[in-house]
N, C-alpha and C positions, 0 to 999 in steps of 0.2 A: 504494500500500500504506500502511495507517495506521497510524503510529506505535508500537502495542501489538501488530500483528501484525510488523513489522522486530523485536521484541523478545522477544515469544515463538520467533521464525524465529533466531534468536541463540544464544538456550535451548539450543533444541533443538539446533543444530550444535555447540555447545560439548559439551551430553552425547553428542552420536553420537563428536563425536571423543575423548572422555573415554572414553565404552565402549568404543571399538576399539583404543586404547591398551594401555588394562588385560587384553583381553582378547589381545592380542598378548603383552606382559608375561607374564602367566599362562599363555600357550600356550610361551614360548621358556623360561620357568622350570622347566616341569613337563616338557618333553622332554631339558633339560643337567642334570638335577636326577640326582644321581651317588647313591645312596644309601649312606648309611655303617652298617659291620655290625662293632658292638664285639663283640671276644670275651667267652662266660659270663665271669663272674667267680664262684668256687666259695666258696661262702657256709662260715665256720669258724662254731664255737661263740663265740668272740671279739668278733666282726664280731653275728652277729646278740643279741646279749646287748647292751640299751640302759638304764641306769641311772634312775632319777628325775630323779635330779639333776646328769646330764649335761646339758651344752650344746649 
């Protein structure tokens, strides 16, 4: 085998195991992934009144 092909052959197994990583990752994130559900928060005339010259 010649040299440029050991090296492209290298590439390639680094990205196979680079994808199957991520793609493990993103399978075990997306199935423990807990979703979080804030309560409304009920909008006053206060709160939505924003000034110019507020910060």
């Amino acid at each position: 085998m010649s040299l440029t092909m050991t090296i492209v052959m290298l590439i390639a197994g680094w990205l196979a195991v680079a994808t199957a990583m991520l793609w493990g990752v993103l399978r075990i994130s997306r199935r423990h992934h807990h979703p979080v559900q804030t309560p409304p928060v009920d909008k006053t005339d206060e709160n939505s009144v924003r000034h110019v010259a507020a910060h």
